[in-house]
C-alpha positions as CSV (number, residue, x, y, z in Angstrom):
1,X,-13.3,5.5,6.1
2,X,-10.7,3.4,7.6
3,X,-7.6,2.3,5.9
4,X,-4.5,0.2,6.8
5,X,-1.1,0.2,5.0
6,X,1.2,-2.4,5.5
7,X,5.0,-1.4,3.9
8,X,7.8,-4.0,4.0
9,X,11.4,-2.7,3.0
10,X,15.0,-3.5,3.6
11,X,17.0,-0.9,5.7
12,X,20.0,-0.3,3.7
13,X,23.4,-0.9,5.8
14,X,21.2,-2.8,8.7
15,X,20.9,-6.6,7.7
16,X,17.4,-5.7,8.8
17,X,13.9,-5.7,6.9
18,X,11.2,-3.1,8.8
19,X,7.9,-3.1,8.0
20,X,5.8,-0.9,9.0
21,X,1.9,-1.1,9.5
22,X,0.1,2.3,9.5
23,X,-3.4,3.1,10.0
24,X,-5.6,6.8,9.3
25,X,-7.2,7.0,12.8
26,X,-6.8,9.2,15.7
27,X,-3.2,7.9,16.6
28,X,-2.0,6.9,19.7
29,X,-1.8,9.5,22.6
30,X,1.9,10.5,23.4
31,X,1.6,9.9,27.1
32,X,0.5,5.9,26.1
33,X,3.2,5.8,23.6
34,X,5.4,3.8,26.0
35,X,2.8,2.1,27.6
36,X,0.7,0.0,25.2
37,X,2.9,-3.3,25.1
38,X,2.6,-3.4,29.0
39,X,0.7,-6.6,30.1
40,X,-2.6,-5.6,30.6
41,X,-2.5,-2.6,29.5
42,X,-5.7,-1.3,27.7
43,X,-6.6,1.9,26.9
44,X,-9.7,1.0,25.4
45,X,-12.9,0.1,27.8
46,X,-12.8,-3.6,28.4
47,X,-10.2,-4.2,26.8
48,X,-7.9,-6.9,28.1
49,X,-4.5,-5.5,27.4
50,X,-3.0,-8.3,26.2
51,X,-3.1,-7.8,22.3
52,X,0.0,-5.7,21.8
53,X,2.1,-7.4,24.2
54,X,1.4,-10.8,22.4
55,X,2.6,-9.1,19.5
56,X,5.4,-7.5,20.6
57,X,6.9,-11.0,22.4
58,X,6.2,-12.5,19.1
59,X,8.6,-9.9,17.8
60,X,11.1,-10.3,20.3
61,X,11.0,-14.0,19.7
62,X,12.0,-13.7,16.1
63,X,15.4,-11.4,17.3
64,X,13.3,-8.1,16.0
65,X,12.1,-4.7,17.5
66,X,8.7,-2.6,17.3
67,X,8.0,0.6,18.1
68,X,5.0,3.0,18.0
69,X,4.7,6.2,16.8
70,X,2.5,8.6,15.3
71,X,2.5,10.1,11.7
72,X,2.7,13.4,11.2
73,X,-0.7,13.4,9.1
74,X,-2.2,11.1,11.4
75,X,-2.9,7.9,12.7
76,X,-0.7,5.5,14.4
77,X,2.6,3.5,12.5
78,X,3.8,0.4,14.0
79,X,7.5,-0.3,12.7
80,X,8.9,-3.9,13.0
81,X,12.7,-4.5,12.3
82,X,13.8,-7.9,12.0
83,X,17.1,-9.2,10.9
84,X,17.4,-10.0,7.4
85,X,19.0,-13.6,8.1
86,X,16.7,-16.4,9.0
87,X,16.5,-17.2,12.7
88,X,15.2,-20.7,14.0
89,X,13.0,-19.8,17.0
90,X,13.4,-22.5,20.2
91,X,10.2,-22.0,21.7
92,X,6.6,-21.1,21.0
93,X,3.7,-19.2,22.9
94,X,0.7,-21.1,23.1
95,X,-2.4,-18.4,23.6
96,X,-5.3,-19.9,25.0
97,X,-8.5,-19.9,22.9
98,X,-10.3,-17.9,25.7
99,X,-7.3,-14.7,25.5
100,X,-8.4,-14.9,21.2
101,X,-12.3,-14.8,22.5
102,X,-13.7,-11.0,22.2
């Protein structure tokens, strides 16, 4: 059965809050681990590559990092650091309806 855990914390001595989104599947292989916010970059058949990447300039956009990792019992962790302070973003992406279409 699938399960998703989402953990938001403040990192102590940072001015950042992580949080961290963590799944029970098969995890990401460590040769992709760099690879999977490249544009167009899909590991999965069909895919179109462009999910991760989205997120990850979302990230950026808000003055934050993400990694990817793998946890030791499994499964793949996303971890999202963003500073503590609120930041007005200048810009917005605009994603075409046909890039959200399956």
């Amino acid at each position: 059965r699938s399960h998703v855990a989402v953990q938001i914390e403040t990192v102590q001595g940072s001015g950042q809050v992580a949080m961290k989104v963590a799944d029970n599947g098969p995890g990401i292989p460590a040769r992709l681990l760099q690879a999977i916010f490249t544009p167009r970059f899909s590991a999965n058949e069909g895919g179109e590559g462009l999910g991760l990447h989205i997120v990850a300039s979302v990230v950026r956009e808000f003055g934050g990092t993400i990694e990817a990792a793998n946890a030791p019992s499994g499964g793949a962790v996303f971890t999202m650091r963003f500073p503590a302070e609120p930041r007005t973003v200048q810009s917005s992406a605009v994603v075409s309806s046909t890039a959200c279409a399956g």
